[in-house]
N, C-alpha and C positions, 0 to 999 in steps of 0.2 A: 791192319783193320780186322777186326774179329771178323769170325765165318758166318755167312749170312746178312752181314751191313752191306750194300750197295747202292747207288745210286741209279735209279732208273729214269731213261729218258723215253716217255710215249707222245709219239705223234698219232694225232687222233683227225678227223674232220675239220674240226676248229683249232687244229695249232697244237705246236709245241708243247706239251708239260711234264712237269720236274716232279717225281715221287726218290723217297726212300723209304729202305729196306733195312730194317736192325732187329733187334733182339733184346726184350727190355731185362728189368730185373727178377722177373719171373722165370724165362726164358720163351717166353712169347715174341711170338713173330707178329711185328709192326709197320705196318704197308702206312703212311703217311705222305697226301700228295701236299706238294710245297706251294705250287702255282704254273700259267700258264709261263710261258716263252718272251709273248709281249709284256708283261710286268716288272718284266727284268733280271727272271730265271736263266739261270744257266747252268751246267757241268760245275763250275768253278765255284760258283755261290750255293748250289746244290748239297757239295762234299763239303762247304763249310758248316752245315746245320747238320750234315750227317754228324760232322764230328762231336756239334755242342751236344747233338742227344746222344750220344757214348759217353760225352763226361756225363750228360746228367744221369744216364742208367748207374756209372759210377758213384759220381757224388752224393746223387740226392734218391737212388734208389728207383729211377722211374722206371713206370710204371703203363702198361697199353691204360688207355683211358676208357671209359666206360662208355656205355649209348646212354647215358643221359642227354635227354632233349631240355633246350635253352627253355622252355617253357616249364616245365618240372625242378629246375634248378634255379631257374627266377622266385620261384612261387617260394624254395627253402629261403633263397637268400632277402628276400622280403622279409618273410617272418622271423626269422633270427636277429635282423639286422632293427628291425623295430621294437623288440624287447632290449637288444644287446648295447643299443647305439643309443634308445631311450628319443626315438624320432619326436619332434612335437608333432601336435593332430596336422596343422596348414601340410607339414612337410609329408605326412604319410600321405596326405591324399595327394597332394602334388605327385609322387614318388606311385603310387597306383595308377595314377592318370599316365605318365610315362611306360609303364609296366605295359599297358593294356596295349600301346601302339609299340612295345618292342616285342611283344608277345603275338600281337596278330601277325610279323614281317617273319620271327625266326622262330616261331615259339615248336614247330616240331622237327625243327632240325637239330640235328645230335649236336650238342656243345661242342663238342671238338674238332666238329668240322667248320666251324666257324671260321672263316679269311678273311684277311681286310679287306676284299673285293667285295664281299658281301657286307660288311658294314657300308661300303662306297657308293652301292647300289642303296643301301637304307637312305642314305643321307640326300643321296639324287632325288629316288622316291618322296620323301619328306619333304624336301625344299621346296616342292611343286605345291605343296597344301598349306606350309607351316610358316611362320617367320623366322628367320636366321634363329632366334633369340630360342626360340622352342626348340629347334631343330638340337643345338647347339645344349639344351641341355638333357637333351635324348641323349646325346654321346657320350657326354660325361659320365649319367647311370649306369650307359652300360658299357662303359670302362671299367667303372669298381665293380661290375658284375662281374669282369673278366679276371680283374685285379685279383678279388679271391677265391675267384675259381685258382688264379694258375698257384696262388700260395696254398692250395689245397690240391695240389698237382694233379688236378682233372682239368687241364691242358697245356700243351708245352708252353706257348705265346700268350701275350694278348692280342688279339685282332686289332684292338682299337687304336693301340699305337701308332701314331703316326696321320690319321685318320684327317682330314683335310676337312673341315669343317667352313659351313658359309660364310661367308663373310658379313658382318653385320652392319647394319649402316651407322652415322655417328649418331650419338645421341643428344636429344635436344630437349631441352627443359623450358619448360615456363616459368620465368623469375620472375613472382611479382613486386614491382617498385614500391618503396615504403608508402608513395600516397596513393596507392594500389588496394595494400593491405589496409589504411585506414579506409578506405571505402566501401570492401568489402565485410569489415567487421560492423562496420557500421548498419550494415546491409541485411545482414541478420535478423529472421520475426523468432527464432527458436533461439532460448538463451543458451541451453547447455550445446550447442552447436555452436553460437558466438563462443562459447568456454573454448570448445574442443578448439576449435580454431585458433584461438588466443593461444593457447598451450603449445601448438604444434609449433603454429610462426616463431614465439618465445625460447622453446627447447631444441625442439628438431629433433624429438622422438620420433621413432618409427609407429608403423600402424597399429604392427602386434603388441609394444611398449605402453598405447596409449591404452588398447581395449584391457591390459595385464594391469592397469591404477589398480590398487586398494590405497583406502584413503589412511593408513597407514605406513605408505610409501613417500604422503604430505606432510611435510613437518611447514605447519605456518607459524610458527612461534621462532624458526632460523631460518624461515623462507629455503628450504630445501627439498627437491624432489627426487626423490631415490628409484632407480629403476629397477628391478632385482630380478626380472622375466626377459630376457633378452636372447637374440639367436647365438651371440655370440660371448663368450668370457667377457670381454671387454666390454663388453655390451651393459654389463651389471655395473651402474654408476650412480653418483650423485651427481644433482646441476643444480645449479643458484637459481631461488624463481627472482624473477624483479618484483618488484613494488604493487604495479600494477595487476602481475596474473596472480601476485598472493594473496590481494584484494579478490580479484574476480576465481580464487578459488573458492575461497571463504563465502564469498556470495553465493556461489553452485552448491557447496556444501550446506548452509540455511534453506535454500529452496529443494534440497534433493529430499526422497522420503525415504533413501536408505545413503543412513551417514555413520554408519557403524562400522571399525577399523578394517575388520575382514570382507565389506562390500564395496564394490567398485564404484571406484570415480565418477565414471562415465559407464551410463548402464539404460537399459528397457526404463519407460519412467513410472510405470509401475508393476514391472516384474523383477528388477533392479539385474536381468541377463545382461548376456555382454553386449556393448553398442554396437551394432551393425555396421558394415562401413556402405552400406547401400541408405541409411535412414542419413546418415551424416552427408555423402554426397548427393543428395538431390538438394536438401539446406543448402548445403556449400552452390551449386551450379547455381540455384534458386539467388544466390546473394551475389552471386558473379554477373548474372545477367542483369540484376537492378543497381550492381555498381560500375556497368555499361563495359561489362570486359567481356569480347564474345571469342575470344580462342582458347583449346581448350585446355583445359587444367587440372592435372592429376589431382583428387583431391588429398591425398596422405602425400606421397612421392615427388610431386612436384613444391609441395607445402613447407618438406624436409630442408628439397635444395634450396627452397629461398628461405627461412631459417638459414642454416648455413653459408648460404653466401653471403648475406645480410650480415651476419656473424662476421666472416670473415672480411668486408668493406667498413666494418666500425672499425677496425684493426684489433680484432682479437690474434693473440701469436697461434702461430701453426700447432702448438701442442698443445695450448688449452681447447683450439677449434676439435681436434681428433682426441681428446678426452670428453670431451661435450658430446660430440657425433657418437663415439661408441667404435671410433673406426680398428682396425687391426692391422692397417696398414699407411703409412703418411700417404702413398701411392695415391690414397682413395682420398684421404683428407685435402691432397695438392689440385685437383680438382674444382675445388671451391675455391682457393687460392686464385688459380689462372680465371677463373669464370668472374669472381670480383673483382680482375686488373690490379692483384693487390703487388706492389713493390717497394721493398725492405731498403726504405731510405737510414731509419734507424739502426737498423743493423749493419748498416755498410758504413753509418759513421763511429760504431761503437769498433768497428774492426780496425778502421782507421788507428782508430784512438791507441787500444789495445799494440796495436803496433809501432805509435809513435812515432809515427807518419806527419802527422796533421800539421802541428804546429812547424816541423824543418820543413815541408812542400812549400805552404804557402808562405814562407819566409823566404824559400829560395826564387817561387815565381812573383813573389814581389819584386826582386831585386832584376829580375831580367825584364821584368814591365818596364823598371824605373830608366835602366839603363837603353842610350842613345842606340838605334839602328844604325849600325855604320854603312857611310854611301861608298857603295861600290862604283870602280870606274866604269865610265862609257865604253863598252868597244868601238875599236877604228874603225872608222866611216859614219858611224854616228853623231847627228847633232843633238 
């Protein structure tokens, strides 16, 4: 072991804790404590992180870390990461909002002093104010906050690893039944809200997809809706319109007073801005209460999954649903699958087939239908 590596054991008031002692690429002396005693430090586990940071003084040159404060180093990787990454507006203010509550907890403690004990304490703290769902993606942030910190080797770990996260409860949606949906479209006194509606039930776009329409995106002449603004690659798709929302696009488009290919679909009705998703759901609550549904109902998100489930209960196949949906994963797409009770009678007899099964089973269990049960003897003593 080089001169000056060692591993030191301090017992202090509160216990047990594990530092080391090395010599980085400079030849700077580097005092890093590991953790207390109850976390599961030891002598044995100690000498084993001494040795990873030898190889990496070796390998990769490290380096003592800086007093950068997590506060000063969020604030770079913010701004880089939203020119670099090309964030959309929803997602930077989401990503600020998370910023401001990772930044009040740790914002002037040095980055590299960061332990998973202290992440463990955030997510305690948090859990007491947040929902799982919040909480949970507070961590994630500031995981890749960690992520390139330590690929910019201003710290050996990431803290976040491992990080034990709330548990969240299941999730439960409002499927509305197709005589559901005709009652609430029916229900409707605002037409281009009746539109919006129509569209969402029909396609099972997302919120950001509907408010992203230019009516250039409408092809009513192949009845095709193209979506070209999406969170995701996959996301950038064509869908079939039917019959009906091509009619009631075409109608929205006659009554709208900005029908020009680079203005939106769905817009202010005379500023022709983006449609709100607060003007659209009071409409929507407004048509649910007078089509006597009174529980409650996401109006983008839950509107998606019944589209989609709907979709998938007509028996549309698993691959056209998660090309329609925009999904990246079947994962997400199987989802609506289990939620419709859907099961693949067709495909379990095309498998048959393919195997040449079908016709020798049921020839063979004909023939043991046909044929006599033979009577066994009585045992002795029985009458």
């Amino acid at each position: 072991m080089p001169r000056g590596s060692t591993v030191i054991r301090y017992d202090g008031k509160r216990g047990t804790v594990w530092r080391i002692k090395f010599t980085d690429a400079d030849g700077r002396q580097v005092m890093e404590t590991l953790g207390p005693e109850r976390e599961g430090w030891n002598a044995k586990r100690a000498s084993e992180e001494l040795q990873n940071r030898l190889t990496d003084v070796r390998r990769i040159q490290l380096r003592k870390p800086t007093r950068l404060t997590f506060a000063d180093y969020a604030d770079t990787w913010f701004a880089e990461g939203e020119s670099r990454r090309r964030w959309k507006h929803r997602t930077v203010v989401q990503y600020r909002s998370i910023a401001k509550r990772l930044k009040t907890f740790f914002g002037p403690t040095p980055l590299a002093t960061i332990r998973p004990r202290d992440v463990a304490a955030y997510i305690a703290k948090q859990s007491g104010d947040y929902a799982p769902s919040t909480v949970g993606r507070d961590v994630d942030l500031l995981y890749d906050i960690f992520k390139t910190a330590k690929r910019e080797e201003l710290v050996h770990t990431n803290p976040v690893e491992g990080a034990e996260r709330p548990k969240q409860g299941r999730r439960r949606w409002r499927i509305l039944e197709p005589v559901e949906i005709k009652r609430v479209h029916n229900a409707f006194t605002d037409e281009q809200a009746r539109t919006t509606f129509l569209t969402l039930v029909l396609t099972g776009i997302r919120r950001g997809e509907l408010q992203g329409l230019r009516w250039r995106d409408v092809d009513l002449v192949e009845n095709v809706l193209r979506i070209r603004d999406s969170k995701t690659e996959e996301g950038i798709r064509a869908i079939a319109l039917s019959p009906a929302l091509a009619e009631a696009l075409w109608q929205h488009r006659r009554r709208s007073s900005f029908q020009g290919d680079d203005e939106r679909v769905f817009c202010h009705p005379t500023r022709g801005s983006i449609y709100r998703e607060e003007v659209f759901s009071e409409h929507f609550r407004a048509a649910l209460s007078a089509a006597g549904i009174t529980d409650y109902v996401r109006p983008f998100h839950d509107l998606r999954h019944t589209s989609l489930t709907n979709e998938a209960a007509s028996g549309s196949t698993p691959i056209a649903l998660m090309a329609k949906a925009g999904h990246t994963d079947m994962k997400v797409t199987r989802r609506y699958l289990h939620l419709a009770g859907i099961v693949f009678h067709d495909e379990a007899e095309a498998l048959e087939q393919r195997l040449g099964l079908g016709a020798e089973l049921s020839t063979q269990l004909s023939t043991r239908l046909a044929e006599p049960k033979p009577i066994e003897d009585e045992p002795n003593g029985l009458n």
